[in-house]
N, C-alpha and C positions, 0 to 999 in steps of 0.2 A: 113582930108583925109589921106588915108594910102599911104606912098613913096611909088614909083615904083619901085618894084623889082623884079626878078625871083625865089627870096627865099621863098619858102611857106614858113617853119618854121617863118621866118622874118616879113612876112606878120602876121600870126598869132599873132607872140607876140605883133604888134603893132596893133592891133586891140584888143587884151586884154587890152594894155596899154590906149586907147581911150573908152573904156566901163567905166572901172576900174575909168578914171577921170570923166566922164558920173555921174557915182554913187558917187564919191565924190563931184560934186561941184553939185547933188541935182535935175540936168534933169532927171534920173533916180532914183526918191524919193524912200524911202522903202516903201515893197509891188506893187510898178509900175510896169505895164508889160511893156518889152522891146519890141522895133522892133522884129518881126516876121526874119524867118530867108531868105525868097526872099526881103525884105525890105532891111534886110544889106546889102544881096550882090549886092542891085541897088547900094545904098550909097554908097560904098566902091567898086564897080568894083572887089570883090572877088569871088571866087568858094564856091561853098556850100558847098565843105567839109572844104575850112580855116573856116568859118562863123561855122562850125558845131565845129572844132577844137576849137576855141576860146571859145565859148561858154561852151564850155563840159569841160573847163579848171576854167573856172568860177564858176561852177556848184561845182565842189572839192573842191574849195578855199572856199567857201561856201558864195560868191560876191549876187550865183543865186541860184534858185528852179525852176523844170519845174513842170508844171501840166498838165498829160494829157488832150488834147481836149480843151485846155483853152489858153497855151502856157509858157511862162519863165518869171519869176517874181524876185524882186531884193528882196534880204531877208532881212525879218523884223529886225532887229538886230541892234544895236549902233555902231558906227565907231570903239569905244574903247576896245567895246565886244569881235568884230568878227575880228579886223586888228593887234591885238597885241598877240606874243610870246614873252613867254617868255624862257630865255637859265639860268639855275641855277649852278653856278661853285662855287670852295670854296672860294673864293674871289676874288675881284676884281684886283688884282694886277695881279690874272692866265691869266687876258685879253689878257698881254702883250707879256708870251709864245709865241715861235712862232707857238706849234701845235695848243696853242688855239687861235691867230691868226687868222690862216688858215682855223680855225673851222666856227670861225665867219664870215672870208671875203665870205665862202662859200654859208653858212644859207642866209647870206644877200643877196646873188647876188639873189637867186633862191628865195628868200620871198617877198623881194622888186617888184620883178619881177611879182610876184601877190598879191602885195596889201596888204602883210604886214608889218610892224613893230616888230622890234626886241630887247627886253628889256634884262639888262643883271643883274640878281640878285644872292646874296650871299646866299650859305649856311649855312652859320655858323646862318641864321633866324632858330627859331626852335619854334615849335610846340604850346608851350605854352605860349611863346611871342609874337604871333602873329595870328590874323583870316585869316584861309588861305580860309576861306568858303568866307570870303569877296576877298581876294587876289584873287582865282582863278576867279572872277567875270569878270574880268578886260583884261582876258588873253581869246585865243581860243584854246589856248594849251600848254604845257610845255616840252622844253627840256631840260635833265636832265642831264650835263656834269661833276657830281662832285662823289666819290663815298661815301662822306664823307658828306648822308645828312640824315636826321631826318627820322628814318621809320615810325613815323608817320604822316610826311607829307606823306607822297606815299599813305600813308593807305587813310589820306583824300581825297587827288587828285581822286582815285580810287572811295571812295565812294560818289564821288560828281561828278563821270563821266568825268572829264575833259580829254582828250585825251593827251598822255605822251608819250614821248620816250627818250632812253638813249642813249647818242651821246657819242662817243668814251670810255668814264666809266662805266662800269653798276656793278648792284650789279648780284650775281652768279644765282637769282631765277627768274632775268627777261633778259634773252637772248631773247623771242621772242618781246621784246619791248627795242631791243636794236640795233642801227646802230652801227658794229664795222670797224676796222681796223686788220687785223692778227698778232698781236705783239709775240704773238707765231712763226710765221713764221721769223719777225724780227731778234729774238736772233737766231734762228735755222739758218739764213745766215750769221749771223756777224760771228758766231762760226764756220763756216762753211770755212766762209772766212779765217779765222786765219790758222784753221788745216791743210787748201789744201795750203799753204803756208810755214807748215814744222813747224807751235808751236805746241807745243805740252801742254805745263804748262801754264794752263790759269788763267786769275781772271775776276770778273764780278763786276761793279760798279752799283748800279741799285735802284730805289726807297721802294723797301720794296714788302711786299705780301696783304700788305692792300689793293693797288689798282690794280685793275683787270690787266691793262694793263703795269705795270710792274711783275706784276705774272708768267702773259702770256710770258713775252719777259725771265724771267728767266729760267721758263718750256723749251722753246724752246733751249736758250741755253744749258741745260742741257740733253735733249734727243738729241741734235745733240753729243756733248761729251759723250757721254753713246755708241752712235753707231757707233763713228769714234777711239773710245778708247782714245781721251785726257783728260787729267786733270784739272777738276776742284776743288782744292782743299778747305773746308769750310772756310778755315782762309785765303781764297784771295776772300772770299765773301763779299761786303763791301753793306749797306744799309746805302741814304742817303736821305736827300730832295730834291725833284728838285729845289725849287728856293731859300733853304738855304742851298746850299750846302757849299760855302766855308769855314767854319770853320773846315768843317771833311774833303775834301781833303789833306791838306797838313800832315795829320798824313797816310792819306790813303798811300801818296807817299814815306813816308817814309818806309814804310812796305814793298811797292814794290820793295824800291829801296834795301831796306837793308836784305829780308825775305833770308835764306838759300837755300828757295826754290824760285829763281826767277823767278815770270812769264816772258814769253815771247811774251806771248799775252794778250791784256788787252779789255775788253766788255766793253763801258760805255752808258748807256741809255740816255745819254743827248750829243748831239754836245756840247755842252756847258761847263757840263762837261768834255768831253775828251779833250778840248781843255786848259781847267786849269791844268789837270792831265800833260796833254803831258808838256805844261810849267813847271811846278814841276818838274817833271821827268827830265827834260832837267838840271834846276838846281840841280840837283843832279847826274850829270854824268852818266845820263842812256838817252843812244841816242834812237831817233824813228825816224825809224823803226828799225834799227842796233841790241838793245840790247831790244826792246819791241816793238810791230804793236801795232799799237790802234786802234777801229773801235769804229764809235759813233751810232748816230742815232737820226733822226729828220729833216735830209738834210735843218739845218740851215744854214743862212746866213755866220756865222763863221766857217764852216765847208771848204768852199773854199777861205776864206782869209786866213784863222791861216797857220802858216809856221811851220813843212807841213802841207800842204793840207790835212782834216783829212778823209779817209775812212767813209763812212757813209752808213745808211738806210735811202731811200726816202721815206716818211711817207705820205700819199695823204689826206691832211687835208681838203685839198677844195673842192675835192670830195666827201671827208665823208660830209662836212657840206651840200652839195648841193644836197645828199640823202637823206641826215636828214631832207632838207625842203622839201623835196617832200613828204617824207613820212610822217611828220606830217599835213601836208596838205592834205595827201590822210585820216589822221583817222580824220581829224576835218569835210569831208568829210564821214563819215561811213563807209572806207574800209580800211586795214591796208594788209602788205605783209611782210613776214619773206627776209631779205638780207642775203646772205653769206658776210663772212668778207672780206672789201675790202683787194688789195692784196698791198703787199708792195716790193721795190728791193735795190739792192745792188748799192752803187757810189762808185767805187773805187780810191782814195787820194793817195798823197804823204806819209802817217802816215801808208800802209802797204805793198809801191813801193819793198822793200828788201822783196824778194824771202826767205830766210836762212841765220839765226846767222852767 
């Protein structure tokens, strides 16, 4: 029986939720037709549009089929078939990220929620070590979070139909099969932030041009520096790994601290980063915000413990993931929709409180 509430929305999803165990524990065998939909809303004491909502949500998730003149049927398909995604990142260690984190807490909330399963597989699998004709049997669709994967998996994915999308990484030829975030927009306020605060000599800490969205976050800083006239000069450009980076900070810092030309402002693409940097820095008599602002990005956890407090970008990972399952949901269902790139904003810290040197 559905609780009593005044929440349609609430009503609905727990009425998916009770179909959803319907069809798994077998009252609802594959190919069975469902109650009719004046039958639900005796059952349930619903309105026929929750009973039509529910339903119609079912139908995308691909749980149901209607047939006209005949009615809604549970589709023929294997639990293992049609209930599991899979998410592809370059290893498994990226889990622990907090943007990939965030990726996942998202996917799941909004998967789980209809009735699927979320697998989380390496890329470094490739092509000719593996049957992806048999691998993709297994899955109802694939999301793609690494940009560092075998093009001819995709090629296969593609020719075998399976329904795909690119969750916060994509490669440059598939934006329409890609959910982003604006990391363009990212660099373009961190830098933003610095200049309107009187730096003028910048440097940028950031993971390379390999992956789309540190690309993006360097473009953006770089056209906001282009049109506010500060400086970003090549040799305060530092390319690192996000989750190896510390062995190249502490040279990075020494550059900073000792370069002719000191920055005074410093871009780093990881809370994480900035927050080793800022410690470096600190041991090397270069005070922050005093004699360098740092602004990070990620609006990690250590971004409001570290002392200071670091200036950051709020990156909406939970959001992206909870697109991402909607919309893979909508093409395992036969319809797919282009998103604009979610949007991102500015948390201002302790690490850019000083106004001017």
């Amino acid at each position: 029986m559905i609780p009593t509430t005044t929440d349609t929305k609430y009503k609905y999803q727990e009425l998916k939720s009770c179909l959803i165990d319907r069809i798994r524990n077998g009252v609802y065998h594959d190919g069975k037709k469902i109650s009719s939909e004046p039958e639900l809303c005796r059952e349930f004491s619903l309105s026929r549009n929750t009973i039509r909502q529910a339903v119609k949500e079912l139908e995308q998730a691909g749980f149901l089929y209607r047939v006209q003149g005949k009615g809604t049927f549970v589709r023929n398909r294997t639990p293992e078939q049609s209930r599991k995604i899979a998410l592809i990142i370059y290893d498994v260690s990226y889990a622990t990220h907090p943007l990939t984190a965030g990726l996942i807490r998202g996917l799941d909330a909004v998967l789980s929620e209809n009735g699927y399963l979320l697998d989380i597989l390496a890329s470094h699998r490739n092509f000719q070590d593996e049957n992806f004709a048999q691998l993709a049997a297994h899955y109802a669709g694939f999301l793609i979070g690494a940009y560092q994967i075998d093009p001819l998996i995709l090629q296969e994915l593609r020719r075998l139909e399976v329904p795909l999308l690119f969750v916060k990484n994509y490669q440059p030829d598939c934006l329409n099969d890609a959910i982003r975030i604006d990391f363009h927009r990212a660099g373009y306020l961190a830098a933003e932030h610095l200049i309107k605060l009187g730096r003028g000599e910048l440097a940028l800490v950031y993971g390379g041009d390999q992956a789309a969205i540190s690309r993006e976050y360097r473009a953006g800083v770089v056209d906001c520096c282009l049109e506010y006239g500060a400086r970003l000069r090549g040799s305060h450009i530092y390319e690192v790994d996000f989750l190896n980076s510390g062995g190249a900070l502490p040279a990075i810092a020494d550059r900073l601290a000792d370069s002719p030309s000191r920055p005074d402002g410093l871009l780093a693409i990881d809370d994480q980063i900035a927050a080793e940097l800022i410690r470096l820095l600190q041991a090397r008599n270069r005070r922050v915000p005093q004699d360098i602002a740092v602004v990070g990005c990620n609006n990690n956890e250590i971004a409001s413990l570290n002392s200071p407090s670091i200036t950051t970008i709020e990156i909406p990972t939970f959001a992206l993931g909870q697109l991402a399952a909607r919309e893979i949901i909508s093409r395992i269902g036969g319809t797919a929709e282009n998103h604009a790139p979610l949007e991102v904003k500015l948390l201002a810290g302790e690490s850019t409180a000083v106004a001017a040197k």
